[in-house]
Each structure stands twice: as structure tokens, then as C-alpha cells.
N, C-alpha and C positions, 0 to 999 in steps of 0.2 A: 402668858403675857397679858392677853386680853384679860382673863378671870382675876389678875388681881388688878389691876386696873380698875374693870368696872365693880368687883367686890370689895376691894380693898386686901382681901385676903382670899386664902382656901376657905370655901363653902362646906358647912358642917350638912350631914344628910340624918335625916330622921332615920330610925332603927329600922322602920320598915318602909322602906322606898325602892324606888323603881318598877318592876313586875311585884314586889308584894307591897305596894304602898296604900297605903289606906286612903281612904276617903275623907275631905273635909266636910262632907255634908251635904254639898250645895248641888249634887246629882241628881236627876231624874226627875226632874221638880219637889226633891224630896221637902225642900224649905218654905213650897205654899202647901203640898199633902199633909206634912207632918212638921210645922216648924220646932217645938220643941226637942223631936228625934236630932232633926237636923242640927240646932245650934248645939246639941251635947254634941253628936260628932264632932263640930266644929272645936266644941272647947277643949276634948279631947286632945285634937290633934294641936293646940294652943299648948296643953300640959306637956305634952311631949317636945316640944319647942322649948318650952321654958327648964325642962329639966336637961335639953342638950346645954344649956346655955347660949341660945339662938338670940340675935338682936331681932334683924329685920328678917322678913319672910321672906319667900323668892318662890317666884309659881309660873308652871306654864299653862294655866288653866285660868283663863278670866273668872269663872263663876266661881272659883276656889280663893280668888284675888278679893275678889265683892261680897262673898258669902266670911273670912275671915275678918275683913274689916267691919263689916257689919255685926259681926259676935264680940268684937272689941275694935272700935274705935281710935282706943292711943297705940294699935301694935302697927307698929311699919309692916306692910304688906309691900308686897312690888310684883309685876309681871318682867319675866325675863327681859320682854321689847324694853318695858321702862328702863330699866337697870342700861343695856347695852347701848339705847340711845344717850343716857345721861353720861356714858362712861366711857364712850368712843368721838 
């Protein structure tokens, strides 16, 4: 009940999530040691978004939130809070 509410629908999951979910990049101060390493992660994990057919993101990771929008600007990013504050 809650998840389509604040989703609008069922939530698609990237091929590799959960305990084998990859990285967006934005770890370990990887994006001031190595910004370049780090945005490809990021764009990466953008590819894989785009090939689910994903709209907006959904993260429960702030630096995952800030480091995607930062690698692109026009993609709806959101943290979970946001989503269930707007949607309750």
C-alpha cells in the first residue's frame, strides 16, 4: 500500500542489488582521490538504470543521492526519506 502510493508503482531493482549491489562511486572519498574512476562508476551504474528502463532513482545512501546527480544533473535522483515524506 505505502510503495505504490509513494512510488506510484512496483520499484524496478538493478540486476545487481542488495548484498551484490555495486557501487555508485561516491565511497571512500573515491570522488576527491580519483574523480574520474569515480564518475565512470557512477555513469555505469546510470547505464544500467537506463537499460532497466528506470525513470527516477531511489537510494538509501546520501553520497549515492549527491554523487548521481552530480554525474547528471537532469536524472531524478531521490533518497528513500524524500520519496516517503512526499508520499505519506
Amino acid at each position: 500500500a505505502l510503495r505504490g502510493v509513494a512510488l506510484g508503482g512496483a520499484p524496478r531493482e538493478f540486476v545487481r542489488n542488495r548484498r551484490d549491489a555495486g557501487c555508485c562511486g561516491a565511497g571512500g572519498l573515491l570522488p576527491q582521490s580519483y574523480p574520474e574512476i569515480a564518475r565512470e562508476i557512477a555513469r555505469t551504474r546510470l547505464r544500467e538504470a537506463d537499460a532497466l528502463g528506470a525513470g527516477a532513482l531511489l537510494t538509501a545512501c546520501p553520497s549515492c543521492r549527491r554523487w548521481l546527480r552530480k554525474t547528471d544533473p537532469d536524472r531524478d535522483v531521490r533518497d528513500v526519506v524524500e520519496v516517503l515524506a512526499d508520499g505519506v
